[in-house]
N, C-alpha and C positions, 0 to 999 in steps of 0.2 A: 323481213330478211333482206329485201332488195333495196330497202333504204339503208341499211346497213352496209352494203357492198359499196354504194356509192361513197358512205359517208369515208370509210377505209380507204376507197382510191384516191378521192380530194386531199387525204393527209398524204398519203405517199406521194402522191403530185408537187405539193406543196414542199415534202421534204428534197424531193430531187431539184426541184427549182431553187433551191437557198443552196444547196448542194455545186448545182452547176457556177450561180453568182460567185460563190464563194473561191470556188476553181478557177473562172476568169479574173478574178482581183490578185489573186494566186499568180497568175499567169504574166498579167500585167505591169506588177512590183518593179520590173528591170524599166519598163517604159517610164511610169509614175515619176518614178528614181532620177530619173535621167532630165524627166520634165522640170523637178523641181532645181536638179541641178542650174538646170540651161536658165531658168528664172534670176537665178541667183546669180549667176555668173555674168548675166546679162545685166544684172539693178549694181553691180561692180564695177562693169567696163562704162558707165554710164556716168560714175562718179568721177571721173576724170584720171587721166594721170598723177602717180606720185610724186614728187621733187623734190630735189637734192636743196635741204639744209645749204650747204657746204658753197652750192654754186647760184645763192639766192642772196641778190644784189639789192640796196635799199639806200634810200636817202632821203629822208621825212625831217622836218622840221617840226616842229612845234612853239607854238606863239600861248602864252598868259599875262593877261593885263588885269591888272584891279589896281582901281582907286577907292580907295580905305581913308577911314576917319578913326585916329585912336585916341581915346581919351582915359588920362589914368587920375581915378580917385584914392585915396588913403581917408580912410576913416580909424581914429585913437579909438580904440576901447581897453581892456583890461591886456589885451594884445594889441599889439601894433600887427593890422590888417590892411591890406594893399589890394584893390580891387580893380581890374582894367577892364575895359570896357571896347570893344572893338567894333565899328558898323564898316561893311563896305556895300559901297557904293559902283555899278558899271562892272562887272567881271564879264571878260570874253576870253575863250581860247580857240586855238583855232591852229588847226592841222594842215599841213601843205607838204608836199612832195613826190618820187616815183618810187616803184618796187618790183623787180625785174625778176620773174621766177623762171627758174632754167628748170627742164624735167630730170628725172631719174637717169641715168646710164646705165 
């Protein structure tokens, strides 16, 4: 009978203890909340300022060179077919200049 009393107080133990947990998570929610706000809010301010389209200044150049080799065959057959043939040779390009970002007002 006395292991029986025991075994009855360990579950009510146990249920008041999920009980209590469960009240402080409860309790918590406004903190939690708030935490994960501040997280977020923080990984945003961190991303930098936004800027204005509008007052976002630029002057880039851009440079393409290629030397090419074109060679055109025509072969007769039952159609008259024109086949051109193109290799190039040395392709560079290549970007130069400034770009002036104003922020948001």
């Amino acid at each position: 009978m006395r292991k029986r009393l025991n075994k009855g107080a360990f579950s009510l133990e146990f249920a008041v203890l999920i009980v209590c947990l469960v009240a402080a998570l409860i309790a918590m929610r406004i903190y939690i909340t708030r935490s994960i706000q501040g997280r977020l809010r923080q990984t945003a301010d961190s991303v930098g300022e936004q800027y204005a389209p509008g007052n976002t200044t630029s002057d880039i150049t851009q440079t393409f060179n290629t030397f090419s080799n074109t060679v055109a065959n025509t072969t007769e057959n039952a159609d008259t077919t024109s086949t051109t043939t193109t290799t190039v040779f040395n392709e560079a390009q290549g970007v130069t200049g400034t770009e002036n970002i104003m922020p948001l007002q």
